[in-house]
Residue frames as qw, qx, qy, qz and C-alpha x, y, z in Angstrom:
[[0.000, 0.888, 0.460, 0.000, 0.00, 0.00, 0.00],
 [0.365, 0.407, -0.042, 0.836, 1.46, 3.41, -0.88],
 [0.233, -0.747, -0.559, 0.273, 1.23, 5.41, 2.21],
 [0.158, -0.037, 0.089, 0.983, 2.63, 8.87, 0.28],
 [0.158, 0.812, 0.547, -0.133, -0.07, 11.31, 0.41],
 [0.077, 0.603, -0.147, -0.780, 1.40, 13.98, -1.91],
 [0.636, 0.666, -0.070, -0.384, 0.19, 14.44, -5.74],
 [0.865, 0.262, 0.161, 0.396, 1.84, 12.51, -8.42],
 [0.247, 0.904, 0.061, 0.343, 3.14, 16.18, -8.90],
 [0.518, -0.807, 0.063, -0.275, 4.26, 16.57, -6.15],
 [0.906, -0.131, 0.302, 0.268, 6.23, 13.42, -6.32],
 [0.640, 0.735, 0.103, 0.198, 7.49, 14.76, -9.52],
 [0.023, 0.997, -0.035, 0.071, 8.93, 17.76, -8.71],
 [0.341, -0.759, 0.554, -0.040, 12.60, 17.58, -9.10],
 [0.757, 0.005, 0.650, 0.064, 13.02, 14.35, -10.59],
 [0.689, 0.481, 0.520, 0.154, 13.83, 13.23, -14.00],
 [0.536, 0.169, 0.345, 0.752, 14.73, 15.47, -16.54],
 [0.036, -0.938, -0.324, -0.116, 12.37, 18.43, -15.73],
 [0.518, -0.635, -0.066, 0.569, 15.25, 19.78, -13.35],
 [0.222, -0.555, 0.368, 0.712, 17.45, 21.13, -16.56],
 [0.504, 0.524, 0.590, 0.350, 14.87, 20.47, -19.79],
 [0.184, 0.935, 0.240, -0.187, 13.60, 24.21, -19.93],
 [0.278, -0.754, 0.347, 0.484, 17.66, 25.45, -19.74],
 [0.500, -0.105, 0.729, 0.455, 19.20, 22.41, -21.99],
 [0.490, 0.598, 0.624, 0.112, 16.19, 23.05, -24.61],
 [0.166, 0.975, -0.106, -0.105, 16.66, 27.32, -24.93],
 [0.315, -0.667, 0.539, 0.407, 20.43, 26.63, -24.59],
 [0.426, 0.022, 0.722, 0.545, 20.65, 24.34, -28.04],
 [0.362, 0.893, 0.265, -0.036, 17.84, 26.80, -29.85],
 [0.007, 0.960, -0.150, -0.235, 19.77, 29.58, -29.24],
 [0.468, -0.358, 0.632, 0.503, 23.24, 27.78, -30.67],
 [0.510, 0.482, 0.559, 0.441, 21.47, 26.80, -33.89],
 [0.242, 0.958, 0.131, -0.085, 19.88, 30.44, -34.15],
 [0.214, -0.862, 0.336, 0.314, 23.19, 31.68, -33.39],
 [0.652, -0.232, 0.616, 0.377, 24.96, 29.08, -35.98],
 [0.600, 0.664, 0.429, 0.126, 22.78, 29.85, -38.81],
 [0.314, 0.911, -0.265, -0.033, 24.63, 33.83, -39.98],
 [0.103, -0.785, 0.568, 0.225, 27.97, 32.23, -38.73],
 [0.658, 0.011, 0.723, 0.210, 27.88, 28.86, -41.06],
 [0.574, 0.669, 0.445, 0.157, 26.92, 31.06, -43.69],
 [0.019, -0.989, 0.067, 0.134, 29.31, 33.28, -43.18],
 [0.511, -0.512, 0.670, 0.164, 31.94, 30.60, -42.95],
 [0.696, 0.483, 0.524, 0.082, 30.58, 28.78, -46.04],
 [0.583, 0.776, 0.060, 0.232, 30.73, 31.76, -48.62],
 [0.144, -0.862, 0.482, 0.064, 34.11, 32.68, -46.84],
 [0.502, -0.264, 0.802, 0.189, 35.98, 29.44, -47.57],
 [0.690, 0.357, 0.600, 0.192, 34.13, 29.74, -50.95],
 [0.108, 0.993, 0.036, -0.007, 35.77, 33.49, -51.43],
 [0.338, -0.786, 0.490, 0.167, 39.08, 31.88, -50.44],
 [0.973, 0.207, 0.103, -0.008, 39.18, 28.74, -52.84],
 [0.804, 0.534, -0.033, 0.261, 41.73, 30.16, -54.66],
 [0.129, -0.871, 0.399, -0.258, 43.98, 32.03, -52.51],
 [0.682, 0.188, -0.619, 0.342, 47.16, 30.61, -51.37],
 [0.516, -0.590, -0.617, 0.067, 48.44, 30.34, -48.05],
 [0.243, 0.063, -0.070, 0.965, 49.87, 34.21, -47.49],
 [0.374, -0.318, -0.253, -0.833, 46.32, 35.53, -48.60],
 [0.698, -0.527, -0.474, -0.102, 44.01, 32.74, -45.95],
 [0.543, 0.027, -0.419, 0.727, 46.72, 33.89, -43.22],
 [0.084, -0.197, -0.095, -0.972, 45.90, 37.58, -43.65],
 [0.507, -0.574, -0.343, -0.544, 42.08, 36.76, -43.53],
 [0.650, -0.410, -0.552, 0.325, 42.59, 34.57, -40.34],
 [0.526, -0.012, -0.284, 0.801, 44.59, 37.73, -38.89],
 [0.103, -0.506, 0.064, -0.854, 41.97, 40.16, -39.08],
 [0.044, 0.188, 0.806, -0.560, 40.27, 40.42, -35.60],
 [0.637, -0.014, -0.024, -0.770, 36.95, 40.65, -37.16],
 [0.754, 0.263, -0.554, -0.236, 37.47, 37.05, -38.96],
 [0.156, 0.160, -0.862, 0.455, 39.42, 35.72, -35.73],
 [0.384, 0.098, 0.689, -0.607, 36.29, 36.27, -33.22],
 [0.794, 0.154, -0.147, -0.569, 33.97, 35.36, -36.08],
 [0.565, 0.234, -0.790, 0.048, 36.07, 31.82, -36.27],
 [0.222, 0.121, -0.882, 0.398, 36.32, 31.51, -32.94],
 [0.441, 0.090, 0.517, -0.728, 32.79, 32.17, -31.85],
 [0.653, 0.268, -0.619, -0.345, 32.12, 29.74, -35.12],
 [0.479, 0.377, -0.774, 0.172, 33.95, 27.26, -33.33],
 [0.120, 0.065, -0.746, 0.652, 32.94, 27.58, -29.84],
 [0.539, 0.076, 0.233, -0.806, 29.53, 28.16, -30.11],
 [0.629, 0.275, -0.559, -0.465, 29.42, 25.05, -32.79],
 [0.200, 0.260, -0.786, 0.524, 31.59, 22.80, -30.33],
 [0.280, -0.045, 0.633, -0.720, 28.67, 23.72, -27.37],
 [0.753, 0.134, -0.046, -0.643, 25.61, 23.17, -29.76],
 [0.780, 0.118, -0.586, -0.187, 26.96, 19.42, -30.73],
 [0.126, 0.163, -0.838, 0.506, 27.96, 18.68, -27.09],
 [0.460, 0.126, 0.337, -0.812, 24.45, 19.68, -25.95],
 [0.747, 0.296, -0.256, -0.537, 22.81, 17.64, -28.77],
 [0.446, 0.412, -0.768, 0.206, 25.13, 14.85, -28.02],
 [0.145, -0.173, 0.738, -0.636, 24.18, 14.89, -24.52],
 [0.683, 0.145, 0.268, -0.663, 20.00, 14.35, -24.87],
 [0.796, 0.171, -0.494, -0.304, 21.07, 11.45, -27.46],
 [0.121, 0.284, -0.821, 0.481, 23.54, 10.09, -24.01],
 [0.215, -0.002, 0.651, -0.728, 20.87, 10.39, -21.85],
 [0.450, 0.443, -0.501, -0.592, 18.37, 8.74, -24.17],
 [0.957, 0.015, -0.173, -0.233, 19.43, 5.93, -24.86],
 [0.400, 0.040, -0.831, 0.385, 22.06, 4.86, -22.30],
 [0.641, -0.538, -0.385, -0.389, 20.35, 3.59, -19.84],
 [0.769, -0.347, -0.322, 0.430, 22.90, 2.51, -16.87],
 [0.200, -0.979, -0.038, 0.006, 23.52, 5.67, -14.37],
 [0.658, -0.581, 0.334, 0.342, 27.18, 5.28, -14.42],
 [0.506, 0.154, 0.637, 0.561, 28.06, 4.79, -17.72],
 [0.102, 0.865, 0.438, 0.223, 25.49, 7.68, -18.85],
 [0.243, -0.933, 0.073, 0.256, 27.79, 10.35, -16.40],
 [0.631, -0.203, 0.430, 0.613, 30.77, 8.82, -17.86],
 [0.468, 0.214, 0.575, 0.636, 30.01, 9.50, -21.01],
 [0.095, -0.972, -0.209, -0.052, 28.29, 13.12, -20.63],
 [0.447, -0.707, 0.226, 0.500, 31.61, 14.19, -18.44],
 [0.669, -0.146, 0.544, 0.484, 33.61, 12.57, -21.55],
 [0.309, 0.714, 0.505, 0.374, 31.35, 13.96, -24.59],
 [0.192, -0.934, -0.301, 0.002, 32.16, 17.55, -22.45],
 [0.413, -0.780, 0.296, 0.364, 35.69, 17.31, -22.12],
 [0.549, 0.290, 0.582, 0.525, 36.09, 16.47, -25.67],
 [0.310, 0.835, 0.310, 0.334, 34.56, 19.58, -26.81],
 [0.402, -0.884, 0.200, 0.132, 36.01, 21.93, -24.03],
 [0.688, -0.320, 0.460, 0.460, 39.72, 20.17, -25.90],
 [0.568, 0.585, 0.537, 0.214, 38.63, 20.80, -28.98],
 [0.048, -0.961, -0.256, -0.092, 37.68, 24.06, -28.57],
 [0.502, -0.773, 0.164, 0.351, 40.89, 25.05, -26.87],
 [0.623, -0.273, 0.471, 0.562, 42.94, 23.48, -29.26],
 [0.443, 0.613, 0.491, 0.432, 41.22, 25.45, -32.39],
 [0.024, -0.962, -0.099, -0.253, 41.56, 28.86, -30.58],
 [0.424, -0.624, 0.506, 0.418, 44.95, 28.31, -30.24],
 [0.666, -0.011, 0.556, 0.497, 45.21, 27.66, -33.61],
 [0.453, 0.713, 0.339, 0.414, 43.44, 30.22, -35.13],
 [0.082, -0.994, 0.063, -0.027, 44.90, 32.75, -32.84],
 [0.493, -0.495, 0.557, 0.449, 48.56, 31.40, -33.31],
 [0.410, 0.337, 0.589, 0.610, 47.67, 31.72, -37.20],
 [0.069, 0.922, 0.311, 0.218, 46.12, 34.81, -37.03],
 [0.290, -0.930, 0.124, 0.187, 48.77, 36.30, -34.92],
 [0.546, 0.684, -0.481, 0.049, 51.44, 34.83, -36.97],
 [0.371, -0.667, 0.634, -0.125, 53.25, 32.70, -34.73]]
């Protein structure tokens, strides 16, 4: 016999995936929204540079418009496929141990990633 005497609601509250849906859901909109001007920006840029050797792609990298556009490219892309990554984790693993693992893991991949591309475009962009 169930002697709880609160609402299923009640029960609810706090449980499951309600805690962080509302955040996780706005937080991967807003990446795409935010991906859409800078994949198209990247797109017809890397189809403005076909021909250019590598003196002339340098240069672009170097200006500090093109740098933070790259690197907020990168870092905003990076967060949106971690995030998207995660809700397939949590899905369909099913064991509670193996699910953090592989969240933590799927997180510190990108966070590496990420690091290691904005050190590259700012050690190409800055010349070094």
């Amino acid at each position: 016999m169930n002697s709880d005497l609160r609402t299923p609601l009640a029960r609810a509250r706090g449980l499951g995936s309600a805690r962080e849906g509302v955040h996780h859901w706005w937080a991967q909109r807003l990446t795409a929204i935010a991906l859409i001007p800078l994949v198209v920006w990247f797109a017809i840029s890397l189809v403005m540079m076909s021909g250019a050797d590598y003196g002339a792609v340098r240069a672009w990298i170097g200006s500090p418009v093109v740098m933070v556009l790259l690197i907020l490219t990168i870092a905003i892309g990076l967060h949106h496929g971690q995030l998207g990554l995660q809700v397939v984790i949590e899905d369909y693993v099913h064991g509670d141990g193996s699910k953090l693992a592989l969240i933590v893991a799927v997180r510190f991949i990108a966070v590496l990633f990420g690091l290691a591309a904005v050190v590259a475009v700012l050690r190409i962009g800055f010349g070094s």
